[in-house]
FITIMAR-582960 format. One record per residue (C-alpha): x, y, z; residue in one letter. Coordinates in steps of 0.25 Angstrom, whole numbers, padded with zeros to 4 digits, always signed. Each point is the difference from the previous one (the first is absolute). Layout:
# FITIMAR-582960
XYZA
...
//
This chain:
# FITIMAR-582960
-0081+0040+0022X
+0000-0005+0014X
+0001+0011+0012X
+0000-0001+0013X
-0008+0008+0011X
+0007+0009+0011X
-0004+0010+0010X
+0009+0010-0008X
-0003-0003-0014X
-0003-0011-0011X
+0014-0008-0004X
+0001-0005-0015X
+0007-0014+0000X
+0010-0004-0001X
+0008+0012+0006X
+0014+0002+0006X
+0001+0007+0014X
+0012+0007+0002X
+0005-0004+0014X
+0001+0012+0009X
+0005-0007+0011X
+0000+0011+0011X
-0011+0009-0005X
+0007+0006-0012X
+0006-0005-0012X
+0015+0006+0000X
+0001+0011-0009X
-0013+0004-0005X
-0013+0006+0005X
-0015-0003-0001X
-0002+0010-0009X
+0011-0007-0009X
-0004-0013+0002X
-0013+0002-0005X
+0004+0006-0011X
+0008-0012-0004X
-0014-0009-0001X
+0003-0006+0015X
-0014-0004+0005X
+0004-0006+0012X
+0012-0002+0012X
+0005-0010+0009X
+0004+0003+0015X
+0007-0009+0010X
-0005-0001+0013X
+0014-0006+0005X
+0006+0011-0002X
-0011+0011+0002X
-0002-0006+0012X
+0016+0005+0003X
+0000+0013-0005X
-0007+0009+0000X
-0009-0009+0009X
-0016-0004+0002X
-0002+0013+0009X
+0005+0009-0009X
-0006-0005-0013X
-0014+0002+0007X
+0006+0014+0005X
+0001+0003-0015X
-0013-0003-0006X
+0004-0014-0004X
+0009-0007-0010X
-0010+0007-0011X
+0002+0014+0007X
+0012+0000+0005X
+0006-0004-0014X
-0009+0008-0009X
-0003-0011-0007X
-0015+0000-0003X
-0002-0014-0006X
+0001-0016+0005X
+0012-0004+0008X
+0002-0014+0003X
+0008-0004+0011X
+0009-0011+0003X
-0002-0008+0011X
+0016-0002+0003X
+0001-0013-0002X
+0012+0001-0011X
+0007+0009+0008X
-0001-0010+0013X
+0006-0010-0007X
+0010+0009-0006X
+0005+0004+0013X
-0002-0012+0010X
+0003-0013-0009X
+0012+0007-0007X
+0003+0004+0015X
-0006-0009+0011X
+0008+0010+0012X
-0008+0012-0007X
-0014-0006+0006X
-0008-0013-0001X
-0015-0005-0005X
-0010-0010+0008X
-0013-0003-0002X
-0006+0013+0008X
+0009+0010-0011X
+0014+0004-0002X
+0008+0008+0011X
+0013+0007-0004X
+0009+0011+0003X
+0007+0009-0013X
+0014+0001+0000X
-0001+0015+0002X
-0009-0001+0012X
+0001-0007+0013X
-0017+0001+0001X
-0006-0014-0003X
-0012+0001-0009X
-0010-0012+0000X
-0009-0001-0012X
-0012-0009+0001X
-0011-0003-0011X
-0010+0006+0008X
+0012+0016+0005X
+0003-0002-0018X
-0017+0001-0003X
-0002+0010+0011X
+0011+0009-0006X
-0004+0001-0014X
-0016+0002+0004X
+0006+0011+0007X
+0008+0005-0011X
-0012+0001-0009X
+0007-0011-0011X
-0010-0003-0012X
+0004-0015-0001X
+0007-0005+0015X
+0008-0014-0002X
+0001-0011+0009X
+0013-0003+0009X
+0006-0012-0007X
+0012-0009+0003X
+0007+0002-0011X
+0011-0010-0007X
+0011-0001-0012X
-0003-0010-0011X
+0014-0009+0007X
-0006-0001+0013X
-0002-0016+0003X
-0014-0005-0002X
-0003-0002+0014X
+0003+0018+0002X
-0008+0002-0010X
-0012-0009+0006X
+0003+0008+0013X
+0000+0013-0007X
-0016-0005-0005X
-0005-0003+0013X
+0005+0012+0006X
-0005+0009-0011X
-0014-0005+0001X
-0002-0001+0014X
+0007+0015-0001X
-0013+0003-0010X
-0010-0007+0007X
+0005+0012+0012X
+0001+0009-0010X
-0014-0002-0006X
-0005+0000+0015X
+0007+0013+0004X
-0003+0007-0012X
-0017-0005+0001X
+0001+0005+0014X
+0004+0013-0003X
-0010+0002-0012X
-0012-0003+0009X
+0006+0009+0011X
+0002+0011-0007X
-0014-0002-0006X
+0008+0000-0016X
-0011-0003-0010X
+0005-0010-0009X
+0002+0010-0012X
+0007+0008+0007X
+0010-0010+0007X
+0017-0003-0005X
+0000-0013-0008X
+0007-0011+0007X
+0010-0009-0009X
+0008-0012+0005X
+0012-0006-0005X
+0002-0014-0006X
+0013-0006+0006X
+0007-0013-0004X
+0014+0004-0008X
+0003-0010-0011X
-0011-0011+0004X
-0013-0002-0007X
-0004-0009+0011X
+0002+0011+0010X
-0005+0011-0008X
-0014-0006-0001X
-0002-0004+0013X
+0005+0016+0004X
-0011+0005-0011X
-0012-0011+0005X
+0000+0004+0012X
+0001+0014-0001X
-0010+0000-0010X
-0009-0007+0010X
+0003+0010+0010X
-0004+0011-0012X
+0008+0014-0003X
-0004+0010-0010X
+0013-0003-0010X
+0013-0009+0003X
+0015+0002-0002X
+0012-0007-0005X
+0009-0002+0013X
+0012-0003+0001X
+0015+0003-0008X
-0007+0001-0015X
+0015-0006-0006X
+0010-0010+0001X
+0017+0000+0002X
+0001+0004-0016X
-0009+0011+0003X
-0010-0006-0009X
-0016+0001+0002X
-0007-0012+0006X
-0009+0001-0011X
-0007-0014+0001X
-0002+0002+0015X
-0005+0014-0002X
-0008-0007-0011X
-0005-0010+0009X
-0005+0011+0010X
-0008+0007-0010X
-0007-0012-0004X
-0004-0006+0015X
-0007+0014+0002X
-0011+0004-0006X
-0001+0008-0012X
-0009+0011+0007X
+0008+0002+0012X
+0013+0011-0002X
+0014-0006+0001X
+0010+0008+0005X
+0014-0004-0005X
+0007+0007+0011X
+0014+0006-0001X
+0001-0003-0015X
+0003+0013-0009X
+0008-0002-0012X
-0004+0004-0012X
+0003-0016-0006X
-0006-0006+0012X
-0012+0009+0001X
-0005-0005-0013X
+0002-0013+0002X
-0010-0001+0012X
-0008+0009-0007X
-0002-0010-0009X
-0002-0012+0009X
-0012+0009+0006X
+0006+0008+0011X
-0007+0012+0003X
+0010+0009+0010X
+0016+0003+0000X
+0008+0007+0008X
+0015+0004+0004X
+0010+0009+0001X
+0009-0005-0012X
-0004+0011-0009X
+0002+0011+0007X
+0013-0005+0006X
+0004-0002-0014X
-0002+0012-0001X
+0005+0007+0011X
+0013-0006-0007X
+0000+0004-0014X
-0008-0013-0006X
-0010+0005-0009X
-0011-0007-0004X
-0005-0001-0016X
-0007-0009-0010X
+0009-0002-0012X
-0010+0006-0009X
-0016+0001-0002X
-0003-0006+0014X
-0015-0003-0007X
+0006-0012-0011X
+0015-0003+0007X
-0009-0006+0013X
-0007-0007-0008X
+0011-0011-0001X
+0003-0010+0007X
+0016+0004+0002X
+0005+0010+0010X
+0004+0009-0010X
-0010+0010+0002X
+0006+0006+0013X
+0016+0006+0003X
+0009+0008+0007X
+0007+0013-0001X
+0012+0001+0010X
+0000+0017-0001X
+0012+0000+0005X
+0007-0005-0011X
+0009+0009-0008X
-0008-0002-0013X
-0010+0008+0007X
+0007+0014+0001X
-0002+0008-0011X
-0016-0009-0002X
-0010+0009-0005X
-0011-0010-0001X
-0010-0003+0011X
+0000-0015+0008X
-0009-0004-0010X
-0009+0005-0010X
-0010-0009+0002X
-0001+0005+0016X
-0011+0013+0004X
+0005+0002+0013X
+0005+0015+0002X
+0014-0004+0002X
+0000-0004-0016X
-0009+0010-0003X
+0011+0012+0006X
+0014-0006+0001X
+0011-0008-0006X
+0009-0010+0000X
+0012+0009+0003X
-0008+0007+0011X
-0002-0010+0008X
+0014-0006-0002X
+0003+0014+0005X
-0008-0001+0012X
+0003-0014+0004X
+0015+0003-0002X
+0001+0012+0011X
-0009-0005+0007X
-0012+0006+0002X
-0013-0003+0006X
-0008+0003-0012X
+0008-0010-0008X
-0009-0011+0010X
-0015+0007-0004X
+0002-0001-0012X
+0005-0013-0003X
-0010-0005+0011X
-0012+0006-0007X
+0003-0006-0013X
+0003-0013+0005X
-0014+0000+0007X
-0005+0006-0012X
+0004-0012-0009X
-0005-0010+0012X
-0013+0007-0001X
+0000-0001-0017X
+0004-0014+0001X
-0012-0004+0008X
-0011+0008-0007X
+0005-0007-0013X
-0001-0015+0009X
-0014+0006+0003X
-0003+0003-0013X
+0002-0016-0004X
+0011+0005-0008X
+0011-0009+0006X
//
């Protein structure tokens, strides 16, 4: 069983990472999330950096401390969410060579992200594993964006690698007890591109690496060969971080093309909605197949589940299953309570976190 290393614990690969985007994942608490198997968070420096802002997050102990979180967090450099914002919306802000400068549409203050403010930031936020500031691309971009997007996001980790050294040996951090750095391998739907990205990254050297840039095409489908390619231009030994990929389907598949780390916000925002998570029947031989079978979804808010006695599913552990009912939670979701969102949240986690202990288990 492969594990990696952290300044807050040991994680077992491979491992989904529920996004808590803004220093909490909606709905639930540490306490809860741990009790659902979750080993392991990812926070996003864009939008810490926001609300509730850097001061702040030191005035409270930390991301750790200030989220009552005891174990690793990973945090996001930003990248996605740049590119979300300013090539979907040049007004909104613009991206050079030095960093991205850009202005929210709620706020009239102009932020300016650079690899170097995006490194400082998550030192400073006490992160386990700190991500590089990457240009970041969609799979349709034109060839010569995507070559752009490359250069950018290696001389962005070339800084980044500088900054984060810098502030090691200034702060006087012995190595075991310093954040891994990880860098993430642009290129969209070029394998031309994707190797010249990994190469000269991997020259540069980072403790693991990611999968950058928009993981699907216009179907919706996964870039599976590309994703596959990635894996394979990386070496075995080093952690590939298949970023903002968290569906249960697309989970597995990576797993099984060798990708150590997932995260996103799908199951819980599936949740948050009524779409449960289960495994159609003994996760231990249905996962086994080749055939997405294994996995479905229950819409609770569908009438068939009125008068349900029976739990989500009987092959789940998490308390939710253990204590309530089909019916009950049709109940909740339907007036409208808060609890209705725990509950369904905790066993989606839950089933994320049974799904990669079986993929860990060499089950799959």
């Amino acid at each position: 069983m492969r594990e990696l290393g952290l300044l807050h614990g040991d994680l077992q690969l491979p491992d989904f990472l529920p996004d808590a985007t803004k220093g909490v994942v909606r709905s639930v608490d540490s306490l809860d999330l741990e009790k659902s198997g979750v080993q392991a968070l990812v926070m996003n420096t864009f939008h810490l950096m926001q609300n509730p802002g850097t001061t702040s997050i030191q005035a409270l102990g930390g991301l750790h401390k200030m989220s009552g979180w005891s174990h690793p967090i990973v945090t996001d450099s930003g990248g996605f969410q740049i590119y979300s914002l300013i090539r979907q919306n040049p007004k909104l802000g613009s991206i050079t060579n030095k960093g991205a400068s850009f202005r929210l549409e709620s706020s009239s203050r102009k932020i300016i992200l650079t690899p170097e403010k995006s490194i400082q930031l998550q030192f400073s936020f006490g992160s386990d594993i700190v991500i590089c500031l990457d240009d970041c691309t969609h799979v349709d971009d034109t060839f010569s964006e995507q070559a752009a997007s490359i250069k950018r996001t290696v001389s962005w980790a070339k800084r980044c690698r500088m900054e984060f050294d810098r502030l090691k040996e200034s702060k006087d951090i012995p190595d075991n007890c310093r954040p891994l750095l990880f860098a993430v391998v642009q290129g969209g739907g070029s394998t031309e591109l994707r190797k010249q990205c990994a190469d000269n990254l991997l020259e540069i050297g980072f403790d693991g690496y990611g999968y950058g840039g928009w993981p699907m095409d216009k179907q919706g489908q996964l870039l599976i060969d590309m994703l596959g390619y990635t894996r394979e231009i990386i070496p075995d030994y080093l952690p590939l971080h298949a970023l903002g990929i968290a569906h249960p389907i697309n989970v597995w598949k990576c797993a099984n093309l060798g990708y150590d780390l997932f995260d996103g916000a799908l199951p819980t925002r599936d949740a948050r909605h009524g779409r449960l998570y289960t495994f159609t029947a003994d996760p231990t031989d249905i996962i086994k197949t080749d055939a997405p079978e294994w996995f479905s979804y229950i819409y609770v808010l569908d009438k068939r589940y009125i008068k349900d006695t029976s739990p989500i599913s009987q092959s789940c552990d998490c308390m939710v299953c253990q204590q309530y009912s089909l019916g009950y939670l049709h109940h909740l979701f339907k007036i409208g309570d808060n609890l209705a969102s725990r509950l369904a949240t905790i066993h989606n986690l839950r089933f994320m976190t049974q799904l990669t202990a079986l993929l860990r288990r060499g089950d799959a």
